[in-house]
N, C-alpha and C positions, 0 to 999 in steps of 0.2 A: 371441777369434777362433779358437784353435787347439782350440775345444769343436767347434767343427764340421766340425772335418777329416776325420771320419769319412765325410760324406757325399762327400768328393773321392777318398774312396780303395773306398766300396763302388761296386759297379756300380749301375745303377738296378734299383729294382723296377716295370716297366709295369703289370703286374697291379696292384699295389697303388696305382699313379698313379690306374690308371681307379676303381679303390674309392673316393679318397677325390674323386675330379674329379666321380663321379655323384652324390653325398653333397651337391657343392658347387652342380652344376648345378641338382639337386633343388629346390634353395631359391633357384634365377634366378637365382646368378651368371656373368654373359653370358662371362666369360672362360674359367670352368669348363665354359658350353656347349659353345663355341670349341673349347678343347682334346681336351675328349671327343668332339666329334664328328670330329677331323682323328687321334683315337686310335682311333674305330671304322672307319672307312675305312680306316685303314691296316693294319687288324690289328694295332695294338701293345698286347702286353698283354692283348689277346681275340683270341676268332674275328672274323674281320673284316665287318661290319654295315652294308652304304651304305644298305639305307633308316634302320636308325637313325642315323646317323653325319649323313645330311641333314636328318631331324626339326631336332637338338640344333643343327647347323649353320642350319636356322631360323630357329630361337629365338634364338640369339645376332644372327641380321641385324635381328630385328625390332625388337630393345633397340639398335642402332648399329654392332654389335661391326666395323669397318671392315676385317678380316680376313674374317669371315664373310662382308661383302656381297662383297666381293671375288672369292673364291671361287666364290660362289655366282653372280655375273655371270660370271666363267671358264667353269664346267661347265658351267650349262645355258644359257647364251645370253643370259639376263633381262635386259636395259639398265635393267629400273624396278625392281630390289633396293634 
């Protein structure tokens, strides 16, 4: 357990989140969409992107991601997400 202390004591790297989140999205993982698109909207870790950040938030409603649809009924009004 104590092999991975190091992650508790570095800070994060966002940059490097969204490398490996786009990597993960790439090949459909709905949760890596998820992520990455609620990390392009926010600007963390990039320039900040809401048409991409909605794309990827998409794709994650269309696979179930129940975050995404969430969201995606929040902002833009949709009831049938």
């Amino acid at each position: 357990m104590h092999g991975l202390s190091f992650l508790v004591r570095r800070p994060p790297d966002e940059g490097e989140a969204v490398r490996w989140l786009r990597r993960a999205a790439a090949q459909g993982f709905m949760d890596a969409e998820y992520s990455l698109g609620i990390m392009l909207g926010e600007g963390r870790g990039v320039q900040q992107d809401l048409i991409e950040s909605l794309g990827w938030l998409q794709r994650a409603a269309e696979k179930g991601h129940p975050g995404a649809i969430d969201l995606l009924r929040r902002t833009t009004g949709n009831r049938k997400q």
